[in-house]
Structure formats: C-alpha cells, structure tokens
Rosetta silent file (secondary structure, phi, psi, omega in degrees, C-alpha in Angstrom):
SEQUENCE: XXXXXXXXXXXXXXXXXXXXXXXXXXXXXXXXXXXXXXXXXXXXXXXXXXXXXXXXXXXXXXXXXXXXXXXXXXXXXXXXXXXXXXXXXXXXXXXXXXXXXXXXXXXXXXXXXXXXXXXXXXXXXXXXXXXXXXXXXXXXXXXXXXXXXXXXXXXXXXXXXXXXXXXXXXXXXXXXXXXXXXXXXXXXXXXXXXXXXXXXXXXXXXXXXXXXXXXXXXXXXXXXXXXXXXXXXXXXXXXXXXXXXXXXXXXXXXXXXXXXXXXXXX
SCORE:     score description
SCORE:     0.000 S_00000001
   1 L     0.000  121.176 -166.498  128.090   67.071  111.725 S_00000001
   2 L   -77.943  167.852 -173.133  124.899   69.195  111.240 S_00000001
   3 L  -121.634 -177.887 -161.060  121.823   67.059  110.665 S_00000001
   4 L   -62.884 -177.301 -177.675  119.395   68.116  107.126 S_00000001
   5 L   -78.482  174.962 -163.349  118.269   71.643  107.690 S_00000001
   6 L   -79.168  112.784  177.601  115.908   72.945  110.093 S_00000001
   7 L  -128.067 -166.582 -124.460  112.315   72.289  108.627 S_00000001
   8 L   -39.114  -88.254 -177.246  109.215   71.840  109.923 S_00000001
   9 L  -103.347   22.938  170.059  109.449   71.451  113.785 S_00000001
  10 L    36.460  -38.808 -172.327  112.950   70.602  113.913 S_00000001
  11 L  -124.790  -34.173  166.027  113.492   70.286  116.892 S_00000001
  12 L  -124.319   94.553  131.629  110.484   68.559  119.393 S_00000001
  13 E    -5.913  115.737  160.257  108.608   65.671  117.642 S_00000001
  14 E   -96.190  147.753 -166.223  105.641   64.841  119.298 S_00000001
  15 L  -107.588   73.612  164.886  105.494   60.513  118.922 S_00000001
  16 L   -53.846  -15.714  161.456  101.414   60.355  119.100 S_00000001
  17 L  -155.024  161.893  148.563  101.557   56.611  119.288 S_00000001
  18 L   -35.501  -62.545 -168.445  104.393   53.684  119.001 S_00000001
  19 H   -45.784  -73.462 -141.511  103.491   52.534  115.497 S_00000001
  20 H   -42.790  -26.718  163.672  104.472   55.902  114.586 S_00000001
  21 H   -64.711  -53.026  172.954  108.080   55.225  115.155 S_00000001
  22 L   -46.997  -40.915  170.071  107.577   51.481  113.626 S_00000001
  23 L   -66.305  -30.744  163.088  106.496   53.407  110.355 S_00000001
  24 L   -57.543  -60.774 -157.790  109.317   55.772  110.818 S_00000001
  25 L   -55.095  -13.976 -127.555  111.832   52.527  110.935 S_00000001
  26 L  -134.050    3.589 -179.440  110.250   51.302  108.158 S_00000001
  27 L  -129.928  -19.154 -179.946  111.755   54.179  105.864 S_00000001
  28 L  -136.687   88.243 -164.944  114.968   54.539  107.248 S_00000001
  29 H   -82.568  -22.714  148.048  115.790   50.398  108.339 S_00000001
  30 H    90.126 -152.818 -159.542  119.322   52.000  109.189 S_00000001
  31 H  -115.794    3.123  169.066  118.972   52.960  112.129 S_00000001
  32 L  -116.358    4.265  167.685  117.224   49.480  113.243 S_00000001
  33 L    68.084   21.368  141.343  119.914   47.053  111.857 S_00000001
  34 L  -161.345  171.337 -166.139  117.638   45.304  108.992 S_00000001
  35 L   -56.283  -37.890  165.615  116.807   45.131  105.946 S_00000001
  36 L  -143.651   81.446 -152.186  113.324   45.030  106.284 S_00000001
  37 L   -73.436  176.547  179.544  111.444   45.787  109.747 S_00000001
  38 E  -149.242  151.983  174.399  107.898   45.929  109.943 S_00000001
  39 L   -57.380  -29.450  166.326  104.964   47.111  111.741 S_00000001
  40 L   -92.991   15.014  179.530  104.073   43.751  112.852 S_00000001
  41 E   172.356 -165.961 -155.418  107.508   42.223  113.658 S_00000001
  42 L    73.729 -179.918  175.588  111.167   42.765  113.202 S_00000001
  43 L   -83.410  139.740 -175.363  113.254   44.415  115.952 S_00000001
  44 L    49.548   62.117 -174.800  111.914   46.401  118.057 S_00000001
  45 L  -113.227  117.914  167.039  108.615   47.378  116.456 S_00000001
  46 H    -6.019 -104.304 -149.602  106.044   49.824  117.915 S_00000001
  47 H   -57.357    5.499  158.412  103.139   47.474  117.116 S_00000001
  48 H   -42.775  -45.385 -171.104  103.860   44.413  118.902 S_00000001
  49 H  -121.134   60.266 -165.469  102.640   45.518  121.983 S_00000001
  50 L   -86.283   25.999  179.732  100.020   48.028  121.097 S_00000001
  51 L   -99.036   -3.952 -160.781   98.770   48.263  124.406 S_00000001
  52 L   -61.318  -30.424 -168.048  101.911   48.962  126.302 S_00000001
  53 L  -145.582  140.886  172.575  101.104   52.588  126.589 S_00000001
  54 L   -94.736  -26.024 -160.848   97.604   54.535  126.362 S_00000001
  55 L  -134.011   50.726 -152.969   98.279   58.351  126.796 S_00000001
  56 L   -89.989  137.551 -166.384  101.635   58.243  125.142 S_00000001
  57 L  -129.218   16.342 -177.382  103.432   62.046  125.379 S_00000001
  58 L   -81.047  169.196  161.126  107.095   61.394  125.207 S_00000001
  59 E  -124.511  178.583 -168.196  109.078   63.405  122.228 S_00000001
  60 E  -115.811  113.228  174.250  111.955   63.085  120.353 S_00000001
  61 E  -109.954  159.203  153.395  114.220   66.552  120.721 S_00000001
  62 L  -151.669    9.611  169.771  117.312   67.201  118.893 S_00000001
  63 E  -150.506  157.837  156.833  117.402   70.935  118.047 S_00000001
  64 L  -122.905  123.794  148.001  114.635   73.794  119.762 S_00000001
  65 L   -30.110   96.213  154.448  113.621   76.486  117.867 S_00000001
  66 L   169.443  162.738 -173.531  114.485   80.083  118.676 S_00000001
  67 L   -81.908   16.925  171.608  116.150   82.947  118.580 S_00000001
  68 L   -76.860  145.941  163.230  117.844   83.437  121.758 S_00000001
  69 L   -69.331   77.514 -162.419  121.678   82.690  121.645 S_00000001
  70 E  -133.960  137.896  155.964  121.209   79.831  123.838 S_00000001
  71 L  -156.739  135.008 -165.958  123.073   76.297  123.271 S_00000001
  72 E  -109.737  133.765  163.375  123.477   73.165  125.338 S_00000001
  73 E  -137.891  162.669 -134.916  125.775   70.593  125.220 S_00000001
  74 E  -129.268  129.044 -178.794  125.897   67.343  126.183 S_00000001
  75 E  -128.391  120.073  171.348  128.216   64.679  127.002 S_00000001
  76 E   -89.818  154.192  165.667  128.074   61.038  126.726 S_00000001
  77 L   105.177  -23.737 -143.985  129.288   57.513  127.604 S_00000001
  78 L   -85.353 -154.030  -29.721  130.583   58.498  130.984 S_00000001
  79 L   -62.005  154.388 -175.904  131.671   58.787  133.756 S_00000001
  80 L  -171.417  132.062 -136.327  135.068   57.542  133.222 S_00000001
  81 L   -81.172   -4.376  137.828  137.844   57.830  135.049 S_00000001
  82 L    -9.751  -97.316 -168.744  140.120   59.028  131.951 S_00000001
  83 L  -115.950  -21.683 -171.894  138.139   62.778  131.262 S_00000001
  84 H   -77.711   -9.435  175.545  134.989   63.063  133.213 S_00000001
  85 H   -96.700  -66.292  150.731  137.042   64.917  135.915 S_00000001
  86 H    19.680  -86.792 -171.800  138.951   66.658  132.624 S_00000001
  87 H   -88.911    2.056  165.979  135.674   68.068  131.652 S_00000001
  88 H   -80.146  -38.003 -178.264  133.872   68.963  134.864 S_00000001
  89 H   -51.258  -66.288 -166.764  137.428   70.801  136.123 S_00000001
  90 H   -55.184  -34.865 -160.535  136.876   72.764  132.520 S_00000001
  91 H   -80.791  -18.775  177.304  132.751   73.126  132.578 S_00000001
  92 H   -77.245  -46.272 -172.901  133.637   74.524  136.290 S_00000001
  93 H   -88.861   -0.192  171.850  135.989   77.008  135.525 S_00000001
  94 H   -93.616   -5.038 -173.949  134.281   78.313  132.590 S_00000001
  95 L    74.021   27.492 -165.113  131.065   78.197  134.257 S_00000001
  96 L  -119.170  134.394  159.126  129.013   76.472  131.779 S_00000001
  97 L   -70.983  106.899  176.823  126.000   73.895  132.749 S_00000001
  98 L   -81.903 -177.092 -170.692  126.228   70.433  130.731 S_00000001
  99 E  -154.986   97.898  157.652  123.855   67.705  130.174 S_00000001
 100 E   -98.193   98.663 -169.325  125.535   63.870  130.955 S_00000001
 101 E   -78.242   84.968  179.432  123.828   61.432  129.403 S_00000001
 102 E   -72.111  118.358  172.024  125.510   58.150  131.919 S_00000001
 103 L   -70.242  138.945  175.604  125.821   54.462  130.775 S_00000001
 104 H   -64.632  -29.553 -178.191  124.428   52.923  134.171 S_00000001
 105 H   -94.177   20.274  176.805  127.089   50.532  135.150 S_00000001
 106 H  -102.767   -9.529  153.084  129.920   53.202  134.381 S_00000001
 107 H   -67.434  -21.681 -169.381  127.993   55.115  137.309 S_00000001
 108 L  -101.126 -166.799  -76.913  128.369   51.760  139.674 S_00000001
 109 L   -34.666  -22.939 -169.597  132.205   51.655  138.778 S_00000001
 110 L  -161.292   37.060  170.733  133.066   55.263  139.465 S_00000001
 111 H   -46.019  -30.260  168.371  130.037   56.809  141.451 S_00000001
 112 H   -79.805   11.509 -175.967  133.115   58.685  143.021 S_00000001
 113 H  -109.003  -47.490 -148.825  134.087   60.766  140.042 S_00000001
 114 H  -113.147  -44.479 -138.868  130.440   62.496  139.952 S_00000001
 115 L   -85.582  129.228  169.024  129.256   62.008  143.649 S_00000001
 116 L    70.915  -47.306 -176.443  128.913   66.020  144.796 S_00000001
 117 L   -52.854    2.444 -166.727  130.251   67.593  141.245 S_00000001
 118 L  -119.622   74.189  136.509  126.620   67.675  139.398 S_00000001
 119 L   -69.856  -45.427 -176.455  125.540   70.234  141.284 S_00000001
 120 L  -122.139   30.018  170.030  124.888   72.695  138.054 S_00000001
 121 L  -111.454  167.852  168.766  124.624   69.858  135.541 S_00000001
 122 E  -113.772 -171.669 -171.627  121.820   67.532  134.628 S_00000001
 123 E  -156.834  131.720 -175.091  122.159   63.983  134.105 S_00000001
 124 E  -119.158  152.944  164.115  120.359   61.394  131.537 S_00000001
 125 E   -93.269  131.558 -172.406  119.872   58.377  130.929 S_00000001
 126 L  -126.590   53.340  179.713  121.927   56.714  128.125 S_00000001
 127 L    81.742  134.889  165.600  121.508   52.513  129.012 S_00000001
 128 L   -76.080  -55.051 -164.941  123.110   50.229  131.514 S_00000001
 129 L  -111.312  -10.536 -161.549  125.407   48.531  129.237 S_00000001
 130 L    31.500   85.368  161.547  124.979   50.570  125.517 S_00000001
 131 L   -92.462 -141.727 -165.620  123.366   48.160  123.413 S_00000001
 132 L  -123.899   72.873  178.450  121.599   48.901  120.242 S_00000001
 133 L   -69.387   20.951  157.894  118.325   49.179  121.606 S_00000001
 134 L  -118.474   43.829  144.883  116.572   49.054  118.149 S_00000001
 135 L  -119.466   -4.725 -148.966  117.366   45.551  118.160 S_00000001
 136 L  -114.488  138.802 -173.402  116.398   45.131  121.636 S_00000001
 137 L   -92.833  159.713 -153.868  112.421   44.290  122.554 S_00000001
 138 H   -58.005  -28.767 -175.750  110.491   46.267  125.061 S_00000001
 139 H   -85.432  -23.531  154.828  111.311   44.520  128.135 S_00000001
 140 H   -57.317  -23.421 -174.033  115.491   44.226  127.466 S_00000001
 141 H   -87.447  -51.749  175.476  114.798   47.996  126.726 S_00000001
 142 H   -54.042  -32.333  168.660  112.995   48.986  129.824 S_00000001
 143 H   -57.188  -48.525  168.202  115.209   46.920  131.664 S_00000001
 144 H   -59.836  -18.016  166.180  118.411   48.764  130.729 S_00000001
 145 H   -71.128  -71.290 -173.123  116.312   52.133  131.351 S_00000001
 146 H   -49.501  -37.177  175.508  115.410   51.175  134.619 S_00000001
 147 H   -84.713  -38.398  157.102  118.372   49.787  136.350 S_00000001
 148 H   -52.534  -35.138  153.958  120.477   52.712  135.080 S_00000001
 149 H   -39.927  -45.185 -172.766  117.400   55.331  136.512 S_00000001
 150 H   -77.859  -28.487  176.425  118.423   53.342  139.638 S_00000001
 151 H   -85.016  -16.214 -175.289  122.370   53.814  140.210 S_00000001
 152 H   -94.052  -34.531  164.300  121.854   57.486  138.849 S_00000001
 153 H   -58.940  -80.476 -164.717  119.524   58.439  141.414 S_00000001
 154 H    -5.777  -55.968 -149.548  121.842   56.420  143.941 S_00000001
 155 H  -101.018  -54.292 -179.123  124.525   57.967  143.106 S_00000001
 156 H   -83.397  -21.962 -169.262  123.361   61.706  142.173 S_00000001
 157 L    99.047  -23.102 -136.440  120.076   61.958  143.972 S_00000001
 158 L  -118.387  138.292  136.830  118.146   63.003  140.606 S_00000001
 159 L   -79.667  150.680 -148.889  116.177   60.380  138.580 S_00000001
 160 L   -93.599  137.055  178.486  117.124   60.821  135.248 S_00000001
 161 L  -110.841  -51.565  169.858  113.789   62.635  132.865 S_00000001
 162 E   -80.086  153.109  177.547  115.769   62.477  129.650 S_00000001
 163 E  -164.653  136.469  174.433  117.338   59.422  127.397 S_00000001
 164 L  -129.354  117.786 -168.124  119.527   59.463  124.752 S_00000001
 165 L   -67.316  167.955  172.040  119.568   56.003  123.241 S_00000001
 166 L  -113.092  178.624 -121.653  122.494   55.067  122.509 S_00000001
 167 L    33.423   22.226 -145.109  124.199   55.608  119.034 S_00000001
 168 L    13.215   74.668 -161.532  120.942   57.764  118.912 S_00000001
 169 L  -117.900  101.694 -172.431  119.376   54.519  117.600 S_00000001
 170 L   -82.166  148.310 -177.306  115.319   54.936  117.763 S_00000001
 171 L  -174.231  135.119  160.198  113.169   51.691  117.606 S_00000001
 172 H    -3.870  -65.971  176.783  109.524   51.008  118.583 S_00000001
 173 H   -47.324  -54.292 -166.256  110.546   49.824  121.759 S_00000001
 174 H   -77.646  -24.866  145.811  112.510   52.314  122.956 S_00000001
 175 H   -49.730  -43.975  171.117  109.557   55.014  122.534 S_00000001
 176 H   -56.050  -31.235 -177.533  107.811   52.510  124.065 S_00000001
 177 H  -110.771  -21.117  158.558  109.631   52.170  127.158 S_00000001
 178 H   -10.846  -73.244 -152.604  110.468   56.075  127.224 S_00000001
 179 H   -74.540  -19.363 -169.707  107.447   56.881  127.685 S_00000001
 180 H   -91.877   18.830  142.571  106.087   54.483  129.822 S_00000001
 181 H   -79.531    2.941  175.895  109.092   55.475  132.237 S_00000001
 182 L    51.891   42.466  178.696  108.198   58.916  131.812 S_00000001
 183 L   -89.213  100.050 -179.975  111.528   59.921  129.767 S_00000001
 184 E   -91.820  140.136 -177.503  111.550   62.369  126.930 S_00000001
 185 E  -114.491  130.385  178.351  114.255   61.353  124.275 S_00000001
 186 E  -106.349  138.537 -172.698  117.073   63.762  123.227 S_00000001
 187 L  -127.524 -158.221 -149.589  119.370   63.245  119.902 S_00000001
 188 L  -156.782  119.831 -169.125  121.725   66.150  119.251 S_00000001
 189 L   -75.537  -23.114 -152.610  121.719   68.848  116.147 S_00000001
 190 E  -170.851  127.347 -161.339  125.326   69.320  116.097 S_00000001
 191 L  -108.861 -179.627   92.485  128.711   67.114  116.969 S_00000001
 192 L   -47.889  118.726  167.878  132.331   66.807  117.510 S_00000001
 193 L   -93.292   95.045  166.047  134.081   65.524  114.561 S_00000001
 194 L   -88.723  -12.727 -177.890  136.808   64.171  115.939 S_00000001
 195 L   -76.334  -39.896  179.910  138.207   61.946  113.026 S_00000001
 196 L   -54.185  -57.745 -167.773  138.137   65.035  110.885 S_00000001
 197 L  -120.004   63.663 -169.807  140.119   67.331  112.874 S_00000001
 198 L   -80.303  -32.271  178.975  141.905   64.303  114.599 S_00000001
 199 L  -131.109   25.394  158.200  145.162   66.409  113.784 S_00000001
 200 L  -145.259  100.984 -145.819  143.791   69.793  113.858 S_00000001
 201 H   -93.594  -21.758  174.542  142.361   70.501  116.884 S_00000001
 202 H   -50.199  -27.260 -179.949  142.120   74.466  116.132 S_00000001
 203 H   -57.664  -59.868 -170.667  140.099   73.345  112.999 S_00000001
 204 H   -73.985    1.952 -174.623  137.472   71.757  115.566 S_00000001
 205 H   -78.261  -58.157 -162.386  137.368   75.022  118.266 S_00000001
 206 H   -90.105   15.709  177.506  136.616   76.778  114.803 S_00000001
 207 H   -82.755  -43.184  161.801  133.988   74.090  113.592 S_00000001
 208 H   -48.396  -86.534 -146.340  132.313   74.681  117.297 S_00000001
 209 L   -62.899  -32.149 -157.428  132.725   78.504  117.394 S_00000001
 210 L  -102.289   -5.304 -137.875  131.668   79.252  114.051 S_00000001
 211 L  -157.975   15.137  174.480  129.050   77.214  112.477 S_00000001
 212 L   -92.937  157.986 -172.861  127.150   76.301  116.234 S_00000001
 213 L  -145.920  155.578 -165.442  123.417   78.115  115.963 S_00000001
 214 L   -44.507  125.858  167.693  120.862   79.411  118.562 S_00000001
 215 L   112.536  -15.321 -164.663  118.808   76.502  119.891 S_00000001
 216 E   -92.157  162.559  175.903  121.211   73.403  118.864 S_00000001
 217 E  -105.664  120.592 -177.367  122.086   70.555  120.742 S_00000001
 218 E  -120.254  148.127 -170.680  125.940   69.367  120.683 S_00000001
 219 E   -57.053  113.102  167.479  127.159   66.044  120.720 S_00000001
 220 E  -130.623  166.210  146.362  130.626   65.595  123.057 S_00000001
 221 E  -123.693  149.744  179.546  131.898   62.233  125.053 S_00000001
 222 L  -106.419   33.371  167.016  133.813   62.127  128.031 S_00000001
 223 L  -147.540  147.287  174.224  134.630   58.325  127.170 S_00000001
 224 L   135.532 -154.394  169.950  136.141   56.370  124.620 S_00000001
 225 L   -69.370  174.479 -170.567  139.287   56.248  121.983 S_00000001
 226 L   -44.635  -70.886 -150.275  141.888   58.621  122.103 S_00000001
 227 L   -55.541  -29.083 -162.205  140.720   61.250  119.584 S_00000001
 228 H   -50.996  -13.529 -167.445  138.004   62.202  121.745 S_00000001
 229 H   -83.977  -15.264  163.213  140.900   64.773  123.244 S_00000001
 230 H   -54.279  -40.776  171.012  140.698   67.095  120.366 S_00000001
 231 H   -64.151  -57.879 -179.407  137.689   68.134  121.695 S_00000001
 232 H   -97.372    7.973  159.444  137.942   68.091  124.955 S_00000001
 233 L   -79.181    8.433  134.690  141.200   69.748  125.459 S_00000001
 234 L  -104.153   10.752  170.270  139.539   72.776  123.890 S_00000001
 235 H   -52.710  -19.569 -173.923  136.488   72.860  125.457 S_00000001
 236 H  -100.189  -34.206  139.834  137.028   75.854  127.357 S_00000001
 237 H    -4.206  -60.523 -165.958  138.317   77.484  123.677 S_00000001
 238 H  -107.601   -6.773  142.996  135.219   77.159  122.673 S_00000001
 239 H   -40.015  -43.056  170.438  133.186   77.984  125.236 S_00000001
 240 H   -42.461  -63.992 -151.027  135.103   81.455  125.106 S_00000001
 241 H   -54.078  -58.307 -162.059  134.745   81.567  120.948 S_00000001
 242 H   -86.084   16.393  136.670  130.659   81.134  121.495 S_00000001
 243 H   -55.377  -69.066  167.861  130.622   83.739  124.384 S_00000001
 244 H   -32.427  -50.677 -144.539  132.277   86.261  122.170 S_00000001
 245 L   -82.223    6.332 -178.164  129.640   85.333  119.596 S_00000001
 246 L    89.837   -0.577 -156.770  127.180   86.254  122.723 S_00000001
 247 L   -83.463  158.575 -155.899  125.620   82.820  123.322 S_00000001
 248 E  -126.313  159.939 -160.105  124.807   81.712  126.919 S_00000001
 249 L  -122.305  148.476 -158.173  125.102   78.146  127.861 S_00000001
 250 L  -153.763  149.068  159.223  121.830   75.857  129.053 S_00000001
 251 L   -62.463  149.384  167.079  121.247   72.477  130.352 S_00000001
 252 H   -44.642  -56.721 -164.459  118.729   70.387  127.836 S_00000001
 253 H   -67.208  -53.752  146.930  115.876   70.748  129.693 S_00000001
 254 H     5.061  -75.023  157.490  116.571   74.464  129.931 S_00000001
 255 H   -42.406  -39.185 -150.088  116.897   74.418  126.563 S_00000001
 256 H  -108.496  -21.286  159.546  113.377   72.431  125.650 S_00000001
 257 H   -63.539  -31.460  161.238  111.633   74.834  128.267 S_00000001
 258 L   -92.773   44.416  157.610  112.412   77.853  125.572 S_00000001
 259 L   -71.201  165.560 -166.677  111.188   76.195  122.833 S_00000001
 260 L    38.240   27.429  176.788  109.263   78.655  120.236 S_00000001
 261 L  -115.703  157.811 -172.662  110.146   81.641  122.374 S_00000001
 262 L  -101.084  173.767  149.030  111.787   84.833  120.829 S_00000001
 263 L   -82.097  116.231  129.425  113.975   87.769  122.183 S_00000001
 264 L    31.063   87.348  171.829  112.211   90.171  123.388 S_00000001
 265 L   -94.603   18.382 -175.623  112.293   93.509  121.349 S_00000001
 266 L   -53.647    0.000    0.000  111.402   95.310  124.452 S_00000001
C-alpha cells in the first residue's frame, strides 16, 4: 500500500522541535490512540517535557527522493525462528542488502539465527517488546529503545542508528527519545499486502515488480501469521522482476545518503 503521493519533501522530514510532532498528533489522533491529544497532555505529547532535548536533529524518512533506480527494503518483527533464516538464505543468494528492524527480546531468544549472517545487512531498532509507543511516555519509550540498542549490539556488534516504531506509530515521545538516543526514524513508502493477495501470490511478485519506484522504502516481516509467506516465498521473484526493471538494491541508510541526488547525464 503506497502512502498519498510524493509532495513536498516526501521523503526526510526534518522534526525542528518535539511539539512539532504533538501538533502533528493533534490532526491525525489515529495514530496516537485518542480522541483528543494535546500539546499539553494526552499520550505521549512532545510538550510535556520541553526540555528533554535542546539541539533536536532526528527525522522522520519514509521515501528519498531521486532518480536513481535504487530501493531498499526492510524487514520487521524478527528474528524468528520460523523465516528469518527463510529470508537471509534468499537475500544471500540473490545478493541483495536488507534493513532488519529487531524487536529486542526476539534478539535475546534467538541471537543464534543472526549471530555472523548480518554481515551485508543493517539492523534497527524496532522496541523491546512492540508496544504502541504513542501511548507510551518518554521514559517507557526510551526504555524500550535502550535495552533493545543493548542485545543488538550484543548480539551483532552494531548499535542500531535507525528506529522504526512499531506499527509506524509516531508520538511526542518517541521523537523525543529518538533523538535524544541519537536514532533517525524510518516508516516505509511501500508494503506487502498480504491479505490481498493472501491467495495469489503471483498477484503480489507483480504488485512488487511493477508499481515499486526509485527511492521507496518497502515494508516486509520475517515474523508473524501465516500469510506473511506470500511474500516471502517470492522474494527472490521479485528481486529478479526489479533487476530486470534495472533497479539496484540498498540498505536504508544507503538509501538516505542519496537523498536529492540525480543520475548523472555524463
């Protein structure tokens, strides 16, 4: 599912302060689970604390601008022992670089599914337990940032630079503790629909192949129900499909390092 069309900077936000999110929430209530939040209360709103961060630089990405054939995608929920070997065996033999956005304690259960295998992936943070952080107040959010940043270095070596909240659920807070964790937060331009093409999985290879565009970010999980297998039993499908179509495959950050650059007519 495509998100509205690409207007003004589409794809990196800059959040110049915490209210600014609380004011966002306050227009779309949502994606914060009430009816009426506010800049001076409700959950998780920017202006509680407006000291928590002075020289706040995190953004919000979820598509980058340009015209290179470039697109990354990104897998969530994991590791789990189910598919996350599924789709590294596939992102390995196709050669493609991912983005895994890890719930922290399903790294301390199965640190041995991952442990050596990230080598040409990156790895985010997506929560220790996946609540709803924009119900959750700054220090339940930085807490769930921080002890997952801690089992994913453990376990990978890397601290995690990216967060993807999870349900891509934005709240006050969670800018708030982004940034002051030094995190830039990634959403995702473009999904698997697996309930749609729940019984047609060629429908979703040609949902992928046909209708993915330079610069987007797509949604996949390597956890969950069932359905999730239309998708990733064709992942290497459609890696092929969007090869054909020329496009080269990128990690996020990869990705957010060519923003606003062109090809070359050189």
């Amino acid at each position: 599912m495509r998100l509205g069309r690409r207007a003004f900077v589409r794809g990196s936000l800059l959040v110049a302060s915490g209210a600014l999110m609380g004011a966002a929430a306050s227009r779309i209530p949502h994606l914060v689970g009430v009816d009426t939040p506010a800049l001076g209360g409700g959950y998780a709103a920017a202006a509680d604390v407006p000291d928590a961060v002075h020289n706040p630089s995190t953004t919000v990405t979820y598509y980058v601008q340009t015209d290179q054939p470039v697109v990354a995608f990104t897998f969530d929920d994991g590791p789990g022992p189910k598919w996350t070997p599924m789709v590294l065996d596939t992102l390995e033999r196709s050669q493609v670089p991912a983005t895994f956005f890890m719930v922290g304690r399903n790294v301390a259960k199965h640190r041995a599914l991952v442990r050596d295998r990230l080598a040409r992936h990156e790895v985010g943070n997506h929560s220790w337990s996946h609540p709803d952080f924009a119900t959750l107040d700054l220090p339940h959010v930085r807490d769930e940032l921080q002890r997952a940043d801690d089992i994913i270095e453990l376990t990978t070596g890397r601290r995690p630079t990216l967060l993807r909240p999870p349900f891509g659920h934005l709240g006050g807070s969670t800018v708030l503790a982004a940034d002051s964790l030094g995190h830039k937060l990634v959403l995702w331009s473009f999904q698997m629909n697996e309930r749609r093409y729940g019984h047609d999985p060629e429908g979703q290879v040609r949902d992928i192949v046909e209708n993915v565009r330079p610069g987007d970010i797509v949604l996949a999980h390597d956890v969950g129900p069932n359905r999730r297998l239309v998708a990733l039993r064709r992942l290497g499908e459609m890696f092929d499909g969007l090869r054909a179509r020329g496009f080269r495959f990128v990690t996020v950050s990869e990705l957010m390092a060519m923003s606003g650059r062109t090809v070359s007519s050189a």
